[in-house]
Phi, psi and omega in degrees: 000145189262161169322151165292327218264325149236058164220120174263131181325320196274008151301329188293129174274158196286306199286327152296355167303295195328305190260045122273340183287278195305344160252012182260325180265005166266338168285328186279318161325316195277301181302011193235310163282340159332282201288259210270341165253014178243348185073353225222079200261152179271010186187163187273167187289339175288303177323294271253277176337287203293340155296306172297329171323274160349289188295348203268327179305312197298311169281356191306303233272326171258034186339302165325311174269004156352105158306154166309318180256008173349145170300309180309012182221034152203152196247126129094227166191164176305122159348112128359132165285347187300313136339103163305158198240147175256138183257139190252130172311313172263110151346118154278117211243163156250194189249113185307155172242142166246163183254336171219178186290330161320293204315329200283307171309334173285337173314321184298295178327332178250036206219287171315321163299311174308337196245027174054034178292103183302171178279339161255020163292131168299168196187103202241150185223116183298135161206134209262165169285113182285075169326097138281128197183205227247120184293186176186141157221151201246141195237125166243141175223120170106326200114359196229129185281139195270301172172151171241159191217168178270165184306283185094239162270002188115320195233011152212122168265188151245137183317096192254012204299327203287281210320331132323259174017309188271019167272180191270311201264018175230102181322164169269276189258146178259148164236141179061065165255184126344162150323294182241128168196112161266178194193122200223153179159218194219126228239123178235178169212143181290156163291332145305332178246006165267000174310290209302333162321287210311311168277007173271312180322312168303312169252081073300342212047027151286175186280151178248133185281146165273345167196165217280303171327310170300338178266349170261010188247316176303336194283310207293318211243073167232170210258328183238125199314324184295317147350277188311323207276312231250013166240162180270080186240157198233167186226151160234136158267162167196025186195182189213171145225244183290153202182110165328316193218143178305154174248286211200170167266020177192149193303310188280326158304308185302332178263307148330327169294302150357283164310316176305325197268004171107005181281157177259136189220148183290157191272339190290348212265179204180161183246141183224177174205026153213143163331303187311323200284339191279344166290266178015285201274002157288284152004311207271309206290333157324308159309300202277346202277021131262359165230047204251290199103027174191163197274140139221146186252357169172166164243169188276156165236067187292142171291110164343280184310135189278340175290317170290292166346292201289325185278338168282295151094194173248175169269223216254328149217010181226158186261100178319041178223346179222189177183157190242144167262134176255093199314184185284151166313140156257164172225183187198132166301133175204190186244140168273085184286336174193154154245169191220145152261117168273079098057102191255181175284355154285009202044029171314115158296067168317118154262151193226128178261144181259122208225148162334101199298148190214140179241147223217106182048055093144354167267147154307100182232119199253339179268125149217150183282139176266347159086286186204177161298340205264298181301334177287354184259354203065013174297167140233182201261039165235357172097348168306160198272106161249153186074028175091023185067355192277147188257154189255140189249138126355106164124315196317175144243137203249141154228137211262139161203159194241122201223038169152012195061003180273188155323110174322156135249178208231100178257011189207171183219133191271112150279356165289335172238027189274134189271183182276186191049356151333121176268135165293157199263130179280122187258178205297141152296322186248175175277090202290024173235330179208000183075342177296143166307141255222101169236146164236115165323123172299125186097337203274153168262011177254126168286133180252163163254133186267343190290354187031266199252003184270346133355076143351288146338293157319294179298305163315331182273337196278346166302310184293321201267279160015281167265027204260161186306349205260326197235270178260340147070021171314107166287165201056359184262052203257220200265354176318287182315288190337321273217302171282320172313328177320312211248359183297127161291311216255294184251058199300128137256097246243301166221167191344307187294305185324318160326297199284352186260353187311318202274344181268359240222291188300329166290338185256022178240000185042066157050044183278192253011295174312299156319344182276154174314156184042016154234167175200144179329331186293305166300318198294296174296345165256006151261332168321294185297326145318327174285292191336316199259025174241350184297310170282108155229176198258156189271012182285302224284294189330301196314288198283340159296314189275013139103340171334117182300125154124328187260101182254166191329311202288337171299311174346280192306328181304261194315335158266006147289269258266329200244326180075317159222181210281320158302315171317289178311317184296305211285318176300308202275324175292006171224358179271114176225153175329139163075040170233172165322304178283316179313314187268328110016247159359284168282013159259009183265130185293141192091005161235115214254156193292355192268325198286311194296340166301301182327299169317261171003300188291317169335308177253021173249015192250092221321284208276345178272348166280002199249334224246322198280333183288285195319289182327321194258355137344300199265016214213168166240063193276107178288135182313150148237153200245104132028123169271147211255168178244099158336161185005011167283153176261022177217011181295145169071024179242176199249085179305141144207160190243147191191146186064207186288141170239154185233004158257356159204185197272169179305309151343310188270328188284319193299316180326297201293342198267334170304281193298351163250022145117348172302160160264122171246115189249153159307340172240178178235136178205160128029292200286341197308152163242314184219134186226142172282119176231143194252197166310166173063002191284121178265243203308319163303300208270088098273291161342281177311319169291011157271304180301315207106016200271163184275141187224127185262144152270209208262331154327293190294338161319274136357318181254320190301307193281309191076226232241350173339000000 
């Protein structure tokens, strides 16, 4: 992968799009758990930003390769087991980021398209300080706090309520509230008390935080309240969730309700009714922002009118009414002590530099990604000269910068101080894991290990993906275990199937598990029982355990609704090649595109990896899952398409409404069509559809179909 900050997205080839998308959604994965359920995050938020940035540029250009499980359609990360889990009445979401000022004015431009808005209608929008600390939401009823929860992945947190409870600045009881209220916004800690945390901590010989988020998300989320109370932790409101009753008809009344009811709301936050004045007061709150006494990374803005909201409504996690501006990266100089290559479950070579620790906007970074071989030569992948052509060497000093909080990357190399006799570095031909030859495919910017499951490297990981939570999610089994069982002589798992033969393996091994260091029957028999019990699995999980490039959980989920079992889905995917029946089946479900269906294909068509999915699946009960139904809609489950002009409401606006009452919405008309809306202008589709047969509406009749629905 090339820098973010110089390699432009239209440099990019269709097979390097592919493989930056797929290496963009394993980093952005990894950070997420990191960030919200590890406390312990690996990269910065400016890294963090700049990847999604990045991957959503990639799909603008590349619409096709989108993944299923794309990033831009995930919120957060899975709950901590520490915890009980809160299911939240409202989705908790997160925010598109803009980086300039443009973004913010393009931002306006699509918020005005949607709603059909001209450029001098007014339109006034709040804008707020973008705290960073830990989200929350408090739920009241009566006037009585009920319980809080953490964001978590978005539609399940964790139960923090008594640790709520010891902040200061979040009440027990309201007076003239709702009924019903949550009330959400983000539990911080200032830079005066975490100075002061860090030094009771230190003479204590307790752990010390790198910077006042990590000490307010580790203080919220500890198992015992008393903990919690004895840290200084603070709350801001700005949000809401479920509500009985409207708090006001516009975002800065709802917050002044807020406030009136006992929350502490940022002072900072103003209302506005032109784009210019709102980059202004981003600009000015930018100038105080080392002397605000609490960490922000950038601020938000929202459409006022509460109404303009509910009618902008969201995409699959952010809400098309706001959008947080994110301030700039920082960067720092350090020495570049090694590169290392790393062996991904695709057989991705990655180089990773290894560097002299710096510390960059308040975190340590001993790490950055090198991205590919071309960037460590000063290439881009058309061979062309970046950074001025200079390559980065072993020895060098580098300079690291953090463009989102994700993995640092490196953007720039000082040769004044590169020493002499410094060599350029050769990256590997072969797989420094197994020795299979090292290939790069023409156009691809990645070098594979070709060695597939005879990989080492390869096989671990894809063991690890396996159980990994997301798939058969076996306790006691993680990537720790995996990791031994592998390299184990007497009861080795070497692939899938092997898990389920284990406890018969062991019994004919006279219970030698049970004998080994760090097991005892007890363990032994409740990781035995635990496998037993992944033998019934729903058949979305099979899919995406198996690791397949390209089929992430959302894929997953698609393609076990649209095939329902596992015979069905095997018997498809085993005849489908281009220009077949099955074939063409496949690449209409929506959200599947020919690179996921090639992939799928090559799977089961590879001697020894359809041997290896047999056996596994030999050993399983897999169970159907059944197509989720929409109550009282007349289009869940049908396949819409829309064409030519709608004049009552926006293009935008119809697909959203038509998504949210259970349709699937295409781009085409085909066989698969159920319905297709057609407005003034509609040519070759609705021509189409009247060669198939599909019933075709206007945009009146549309209307009248969904109602009040």
């Amino acid at each position: 992968m090339r820098a973010t900050a110089e390699i432009d997205v239209e440099q990019l080839t269709e097979d390097a799009a592919r493989a930056e998308l797929a290496r963009l959604a394993d980093l952005l994965a990894a950070a997420n758990r990191a960030y919200h359920t590890e406390d312990a995050p690996v990269i910065t938020d400016a890294d963090y930003d700049a990847a999604k940035r990045r991957n959503a540029a990639i799909e603008d250009r590349f619409p096709h390769l989108k993944l299923s499980d794309s990033p831009t359609d995930q919120v957060g990360a899975t709950p901590s087991e520490g915890f009980g889990k809160i299911t939240h009445a409202v989705r908790m979401l997160s925010l598109g980021n803009a980086f300039g000022d443009e973004d913010v004015t393009e931002f306006d431009g699509r918020v005005r398209s949607f709603l059909g808005l001209g450029a001098d209608a007014e339109l006034a929008y709040t804008a707020e300080p973008k705290i960073d600390g830990l989200s929350l939401s408090i739920r009241y009823e009566h006037g009585r706090l009920i319980y809080a929860a953490t964001r978590g992945d978005g539609a399940v947190g964790e139960n923090v309520t008594e640790n709520a409870r010891t902040i200061a600045d979040i009440p027990a009881t309201l007076e003239d509230a709702p009924d019903v209220l949550e009330v959400r916004g983000e539990v911080y800690m200032s830079h005066e008390d975490f100075a002061a945390l860090n030094e009771r901590q230190a003479e204590r010989g307790g752990k010390t935080f790198a910077n006042p988020r990590n000490a307010a998300a580790g203080s919220l989320r500890q198992l015992d309240a008393k903990i919690t109370a004895d840290r200084p932790l603070r709350f801001f409101a700005y949000a809401w969730g479920a509500l009985s009753e409207p708090l006001a008809s516009t975002q800065m009344g709802a917050i002044d309700r807020l406030s009136g009811l006992g929350f502490q709301t940022n002072p900072l936050t103003q209302r506005f009714t032109n784009v210019a004045a709102m980059i202004a007061h981003y600009h000015a709150i930018e100038t105080q922002r080392a002397t605000l006494g609490y960490d922000i990374d950038g601020v938000v803005y929202k459409v006022d009118d509460l109404g303009l909201q509910a009618r902008l409504g969201f995409r699959s996690t952010t809400p098309r009414w706001a959008i947080a501006h994110k301030f700039p990266a920082e960067r720092a100089w350090t020495r570049l002590e090694a590169i290392d290559i790393q062996v991904g479950r695709t057989g991705a070579l990655s180089p990773v530099a290894r560097l002299t620790p710096v510390t960059v906007g308040g975190v340590v970074v001993s790490n950055a990604t090198l991205h590919n071989e071309d960037y460590i030569a000063g290439r881009d992948n058309k061979g062309e000269v970046i950074r001025g052509g200079k390559d980065i060497r072993v020895g060098d000093w580098v300079e690291v910068y953090r463009a989102g909080d994700v993995i640092p990357k490196i953007s720039d190399v000082d040769l004044t101080k590169r020493e002499a006799g410094a060599e350029p570095y050769i990256f590997p031909q072969t797989c420094p894991e197994c020795g299979s030859d090292a290939i790069r495919e023409e156009g691809d910017a990645i070098r594979r290990c070709t060695g597939g499951i005879i990989c080492p490297a390869q096989a671990v990981e894809k063991l690890k993906h396996f159980v990994s939570r997301g798939a058969f999610d076996i306790e006691g089994l993680g990537a720790k275990q995996v990791e031994l069982f592998y390299h184990d002589d007497v009861l080795p798992i070497r692939e899938p199937a092997d898990i389920f033969t284990l406890a018969a393996r062991d019994k004919g091994q006279l219970a030698r598990l049970k004998n080994r260091d760090g097991w005892g029957e007890k363990s032994a028999d409740n990781l035995f029982a635990a496998i037993e019990e992944r033998r019934l699995i729903p058949l979305n999980k099979v899919i995406f355990a198996l690791g397949i490039r390209h089929v992430g959980e959302s894929a997953a989920n698609l393609l076990a609704r649209h095939y329902g079992t596992w015979e069905a889905f095997e018997t498809a995917v085993t005849a489908a090649q281009p220009n077949t029946p099955e074939w063409d089946d496949l690449v209409s479900i929506d959200g599947v595109g020919t690179v996921m269906a090639g992939s799928l294909v090559a799977a089961f068509s590879q001697d020894a990896e359809r041997a290896s999915i047999d056996r596994l699946v030999a050993q399983l009960d897999v169970q159907a899952v059944a197509a989720p139904k929409t109550d009282g809609s007349p289009v869940a489950g049908k396949v819409v398409v829309f064409t030519g002009a709608l004049e009552k409401m926006t293009r935008a606006e119809a697909k959203a409404r038509a998504e949210a009452l259970g349709a699937k919405v295409s781009g085409s008309v085909s066989g698969k069509t159920d319905l297709l809306v057609a407005g003034p202008g509609a040519g070759s589709k609705a021509k189409k559809a009247a060669d198939l047969g599909v019933e075709t509406i206007d945009e009146d009749g549309w209307l009248d179909l969904i109602g009040d629905a």
